[in-house]
Every structure is written in structure tokens, then in C-alpha cells.
N, C-alpha and C positions, 0 to 999 in steps of 0.2 A: 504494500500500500504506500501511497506518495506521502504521506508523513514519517513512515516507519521509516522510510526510506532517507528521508532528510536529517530524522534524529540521528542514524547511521553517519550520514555524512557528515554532518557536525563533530561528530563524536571524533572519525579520521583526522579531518581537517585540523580541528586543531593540537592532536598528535602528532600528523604527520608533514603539514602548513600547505602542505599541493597535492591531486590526485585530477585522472583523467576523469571526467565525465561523457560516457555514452547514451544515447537517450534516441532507442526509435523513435521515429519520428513521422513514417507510413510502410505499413505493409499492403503485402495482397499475395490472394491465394492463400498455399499450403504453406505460407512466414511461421516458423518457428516462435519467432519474436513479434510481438504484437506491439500497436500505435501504445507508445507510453510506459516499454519495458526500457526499463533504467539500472546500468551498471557502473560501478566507480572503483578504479583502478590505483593503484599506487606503486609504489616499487616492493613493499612490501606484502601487500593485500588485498582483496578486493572482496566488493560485496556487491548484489544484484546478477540480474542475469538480463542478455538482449536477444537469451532464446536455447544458448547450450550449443553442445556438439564442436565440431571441427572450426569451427566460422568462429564463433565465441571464444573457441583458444587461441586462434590468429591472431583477431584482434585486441585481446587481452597481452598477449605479445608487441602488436603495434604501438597499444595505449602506452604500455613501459619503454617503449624506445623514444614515442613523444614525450614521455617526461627529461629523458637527457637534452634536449633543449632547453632553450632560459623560456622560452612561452609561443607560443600558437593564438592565433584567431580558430575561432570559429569554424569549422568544414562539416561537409556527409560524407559517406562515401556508402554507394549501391552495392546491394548484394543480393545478384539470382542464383536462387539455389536452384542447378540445373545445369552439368556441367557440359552442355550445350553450348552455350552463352557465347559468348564471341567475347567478352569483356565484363567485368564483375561478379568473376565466379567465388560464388562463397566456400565451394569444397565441399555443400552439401547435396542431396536428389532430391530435395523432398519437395521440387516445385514451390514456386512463388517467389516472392521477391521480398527487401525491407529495405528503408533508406536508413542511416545511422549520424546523427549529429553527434559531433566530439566536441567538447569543451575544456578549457584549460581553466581548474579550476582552485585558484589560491588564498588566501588568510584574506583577500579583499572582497573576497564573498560570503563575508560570515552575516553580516547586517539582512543578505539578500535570504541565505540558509534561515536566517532566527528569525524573518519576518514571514516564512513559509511555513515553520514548524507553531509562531504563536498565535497568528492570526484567524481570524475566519473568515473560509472562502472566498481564501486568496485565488487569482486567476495567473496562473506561473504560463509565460510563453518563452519557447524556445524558436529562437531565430539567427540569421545571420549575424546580429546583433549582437546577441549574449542572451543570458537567460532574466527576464525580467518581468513588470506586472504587465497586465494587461496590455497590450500596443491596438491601438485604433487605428492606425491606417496601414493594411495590411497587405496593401496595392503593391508597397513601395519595397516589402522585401523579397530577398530570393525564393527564400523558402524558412516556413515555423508551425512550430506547432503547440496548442495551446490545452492546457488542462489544468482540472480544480485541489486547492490542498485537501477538498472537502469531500466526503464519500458521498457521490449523490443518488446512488442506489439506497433505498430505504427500504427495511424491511418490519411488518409488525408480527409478530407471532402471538397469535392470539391462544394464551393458554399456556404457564408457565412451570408445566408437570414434567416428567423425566425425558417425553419428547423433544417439548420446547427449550430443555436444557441442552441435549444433544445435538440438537439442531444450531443454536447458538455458538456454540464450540465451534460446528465443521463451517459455519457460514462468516465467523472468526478472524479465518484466516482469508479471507477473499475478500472482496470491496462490495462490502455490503454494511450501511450502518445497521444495527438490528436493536429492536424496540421490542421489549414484553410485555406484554398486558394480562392481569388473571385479576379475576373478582375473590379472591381467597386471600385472605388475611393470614401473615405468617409463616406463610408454604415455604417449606423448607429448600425444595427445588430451584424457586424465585430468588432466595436466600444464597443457595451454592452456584446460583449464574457469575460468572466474574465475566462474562463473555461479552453480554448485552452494553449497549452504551447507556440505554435507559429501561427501568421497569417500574411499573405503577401498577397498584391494584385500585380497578374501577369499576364500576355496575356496567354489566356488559348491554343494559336495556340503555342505556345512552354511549356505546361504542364509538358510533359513530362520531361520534364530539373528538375523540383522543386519535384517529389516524388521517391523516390529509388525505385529499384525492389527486393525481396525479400520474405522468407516465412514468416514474420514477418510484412510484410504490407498488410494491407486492404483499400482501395480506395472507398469513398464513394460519387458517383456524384449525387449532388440536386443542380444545375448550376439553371439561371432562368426560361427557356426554352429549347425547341428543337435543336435550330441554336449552342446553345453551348455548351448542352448536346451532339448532334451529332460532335462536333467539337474536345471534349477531347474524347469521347467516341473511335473514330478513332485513336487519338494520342496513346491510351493505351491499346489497346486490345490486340496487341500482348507480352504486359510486364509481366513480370512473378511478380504475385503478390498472398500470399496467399487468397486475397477476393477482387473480385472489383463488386459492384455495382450500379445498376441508380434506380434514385428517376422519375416512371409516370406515366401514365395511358397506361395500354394493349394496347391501339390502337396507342398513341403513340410510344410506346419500338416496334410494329410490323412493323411500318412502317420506323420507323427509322433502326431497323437490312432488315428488306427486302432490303431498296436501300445499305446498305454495302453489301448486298450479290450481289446484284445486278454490284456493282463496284468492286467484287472482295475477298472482303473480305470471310477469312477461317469460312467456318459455325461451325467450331469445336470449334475454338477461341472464338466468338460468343457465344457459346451455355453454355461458363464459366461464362459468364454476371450475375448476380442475378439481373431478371427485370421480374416483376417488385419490389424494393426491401422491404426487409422485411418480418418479418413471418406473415401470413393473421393472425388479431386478428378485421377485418372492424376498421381501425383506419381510425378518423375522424377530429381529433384536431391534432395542430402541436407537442403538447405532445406523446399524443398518437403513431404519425408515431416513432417520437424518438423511444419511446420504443420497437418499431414493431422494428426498425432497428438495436437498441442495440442488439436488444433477437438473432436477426439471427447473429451480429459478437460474441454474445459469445459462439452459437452453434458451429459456423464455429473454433476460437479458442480452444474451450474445448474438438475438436474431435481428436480421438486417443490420 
């Protein structure tokens, strides 16, 4: 994540006073390295990855030869992995392509590091330029790329039992902010979350009050049963949310959408439901659903 990753940097920096900064910048296709994988090099260490394999030790090598310079501007340099290529072969097959910005990065970017690490929803671009806040005329450079220090995947997990704990764990470690909600006082589950950024216990008959709408949130009800599973399930269905779904068994999810349609409810609205939730991998353990249920919000995330 782009903070973890800064606190990282910081941390070298002023150890070690200079390191290489590499920071994809655009991929396509079958890239290893994806828009906003970020690596930092030094003579003695490095941390981050801009994807792995042969390509990523290359240039882990190049990064340390550029430090025996006094300093560098600014550059990319393309890599098709496809040893086809005519020119910029990365040394790997696995098709597709990534561009790679390198930056020379010294004790004079510390003001720039600790306004990224304290801030909120700083807008960090990376350009021909150097690395800095937001730039508004974007005509004028070669090429940049721009991203948030802030996690703007939001997620709520509605229901803060042994699932919702496990779940919060595996979704953790990804860029996901994650928010718990349980109407139970004391739960001890709630209590062993160190995962979540926030948890509140609230009457789930006014839900709707505590998660925004947006394309940006994903709503995930594992409540303790039916009574209030069907309770938020009603409060939210018609909210516009990029993913909402319910933790249960088919004959449950059938008969709890059958009486919504039955009192009214739009079967179209309904039919956006992910239920029952998760991608089928026969999960059996509360781990297991976890990961069933991560795998389906980073399909849903990663599409288009």
C-alpha cells in the first residue's frame, strides 16, 4: 500500500540519505507489474516490487549502478515482455508490456516523503518533473502518473463474528480501507479485529445512515442470521454501491429474496445481490470463506 510504502522509504532514507526510486507508471496486457507498483533500491537494500522475475533483477542491478553517479533526472525506460520485441526486451514471455519511471531520490525529499505519509488525500504525481502534489496542466508534460496516499476502495463488513474477522485480516493486506459494523455490544471478535481501520456497533434498522453510496464501496453482509440479514439486506438494496453482498446458504438467500419480491421489492435491484457470496472454491473453514470472498471483491475491483 502507498503509505506503507512511504513509511518504508522514510525509514531508508534517512539511514541510508539516497536510494533509486522505480514507480510503474503504465502497463498492458499480461505486465507483471501493475500502474503504481513501486520499488526503492539502494546499495544496500531494497524494498517493493515492479512485478518480480528476471526484468526486476536487471533492473535492480541498473538502479545500483545509477546510484554510483553524483545524481540523474528523471527517465522510463519500456519493457515488452516478449522476447520478440525488436527493442525493450525485459527477458521475460509472459506478454504485455510496463513503462518504468526512475527517480533519484535524496535527504531533499524528506519534507515531500512526510507530507505523503501525514496528510490526507494527498494526490502524489509522478512526472518528468519529479515527484510532487497534484500538477494541473498536464498538456505540458512528457509523461506522469498520478495516485492517492489515501485507500479509496472502501469496504463495510456488515457483521463483526469470526467471519468478519477473517475477512478483515486477508483484505489487510490489499488496498482496501475496511469498516465493521455489528449491532452487539462487546463481541469479543469486534474486540480481536486489529485489522479494520474502523468498527462501531449500530442498530442495523438505521444501516443505512453509517455506509456511503458510491462506486468505490463494497458492502459485505455476514450479520448472525436471517432476521438481520433480511433487515439490512432491505435497508440497502436500493443504494448504489459498487458491490454489495450476503454471507448463506441457497435456500436461505431464496427464500429471503422470494418474500422481498413478494412485498414489492424490484427483482432487478435484487438480482445485483452477490448471494450467495463468494467465488465457489467449496470453502469450509472461516478462512477459507474469507478468501472465497476477498477473491470475488478483487474480481469485482480489478474489472475494466
Amino acid at each position: 500500500m502507498v503509505l506503507d510504502f512511504y513509511k518504508k522509504a522514510q525509514q531508508v532514507l534517512q539511514e541510508e540519505q539516497r536510494f533509486v526510486l522505480m514507480v510503474v507508471i503504465a502497463n498492458e496486457g499480461s505486465s507483471p507489474g501493475r500502474k503504481g507498483f513501486k520499488m526503492l533500491v539502494t546499495k544496500n537494500q531494497m524494498f517493493g516490487t515492479i512485478g518480480g522475475g528476471i526484468m526486476e533483477h536487471k533492473l535492480v542491478d541498473y538502479a545500483q549502478r545509477l546510484l554510483t553517479k553524483t545524481s540523474f533526472e528523471p527517465f522510463i525506460k519500456h519493457q515488452i515482455h516478449d522476447k520478440s520485441a525488436p527493442a525493450d526486451q525485459s527477458g521475460m514471455i509472459c506478454s504485455g508490456r510496463q513503462t518504468i519511471a526512475f527517480y533519484d531520490i535524496t535527504t531533499d525529499c524528506l519534507p515531500t516523503i512526510d507530507s505523503i505519509i501525514t496528510q490526507d488525500n494527498v494526490t502524489i504525481s509522478y512526472s518528468n518533473l519529479g515527484i510532487d502534489s497534484k500538477i494541473e496542466d498536464t498538456e505540458t508534460l512528457a509523461w506522469y502518473f498520478e495516485e492517492k496516499n489515501s485507500l479509496v476502495q472502501k469496504v463495510y463488513i456488515i457483521g463483526g463474528g469470526h467471519v468478519g474477522l477473517a475477512l478483515s485480516e486477508v483484505l489487510s493486506h490489499m488496498d482496501f480501507e475496511i469498516h465493521v459494523l455489528d449491532h452487539r455490544e462487546n463481541l469479543n471478535t469486534m474486540m480481536m479485529n486489529t485489522f479494520a481501520h474502523s468498527k462501531q456497533t449500530v442498530a442495523f434498522e438505521e444501516i443505512e445512515n453509517y455506509i456511503p453510496e458510491g462506486d468505490s464501496i463494497y458492502v459485505v453482509v455476514m450479520s448472525f442470521g436471517y432476521r438481520t440479514d433480511d433487515v439490512i439486506i432491505r435497508r440497502l438494496i436500493n443504494k448504489n454501491f459498487r458491490y454489495i453482498g450476503m454471507l448463506g446458504s441457497k435456500e436461505k438467500i431464496a427464500t429471503l429474496f422470494q418474500n422481498m419480491i413478494a412485498d414489492g421489492y424490484d427483482k432487478s435491484q435484487i438480482s445485483k445481490v452477490y448471494a450467495p457470496i463468494g467465488i465457489d472454491i467449496k470453502s469450509e473453514t472461516t478462512q477459507e470463506i474469507a478468501i472465497s470472498v476477498a477473491s470475488q471483491l478483487i474480481s469485482v475491483k480489478n474489472r475494466n
